[in-house]
C-alpha positions in Angstrom: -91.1 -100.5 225.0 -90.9 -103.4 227.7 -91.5 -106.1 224.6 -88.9 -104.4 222.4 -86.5 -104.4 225.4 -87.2 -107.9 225.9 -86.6 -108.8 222.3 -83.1 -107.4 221.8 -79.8 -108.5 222.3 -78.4 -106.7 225.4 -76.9 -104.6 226.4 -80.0 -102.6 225.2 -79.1 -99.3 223.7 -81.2 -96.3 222.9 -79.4 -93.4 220.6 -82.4 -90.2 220.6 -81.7 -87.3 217.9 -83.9 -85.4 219.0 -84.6 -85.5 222.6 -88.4 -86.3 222.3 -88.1 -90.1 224.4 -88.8 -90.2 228.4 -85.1 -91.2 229.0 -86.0 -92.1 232.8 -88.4 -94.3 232.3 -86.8 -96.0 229.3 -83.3 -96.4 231.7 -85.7 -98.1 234.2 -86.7 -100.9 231.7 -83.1 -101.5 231.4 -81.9 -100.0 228.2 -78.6 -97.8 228.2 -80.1 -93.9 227.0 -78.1 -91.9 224.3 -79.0 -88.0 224.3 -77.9 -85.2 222.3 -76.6 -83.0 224.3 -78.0 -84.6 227.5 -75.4 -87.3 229.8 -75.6 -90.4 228.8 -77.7 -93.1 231.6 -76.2 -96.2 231.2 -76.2 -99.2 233.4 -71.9 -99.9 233.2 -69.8 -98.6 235.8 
C-alpha cells in the first residue's frame, strides 16, 4: 500500500464498501480512510 500511496496524487483517498481494509494502518501511511458506516480518518482539520 506504501508504493500505491506514493504513486498517487495527494491528497490520498481511500473509499471501502465493505469494511474489510485495516483503516489504522492505512491512515498512518497517509491516505484519508472512507468507511461505511464507520467516521471518516482524514488528515484535514
Amino acid at each position: 500500500m506504501k508504493k500505491i500511496y506514493k504513486s498517487m496524487v495527494k491528497p490520498a483517498f481511500i473509499f471501502d464498501g465493505r469494511n474489510i481494509i485495516d483503516r489504522n494502518k492505512l491512515f498512518k501511511i497517509g491516505f484519508n480512510v472512507y468507511s461505511i458506516g464507520k467516521p471518516a480518518l482524514t488528515h484535514f482539520k
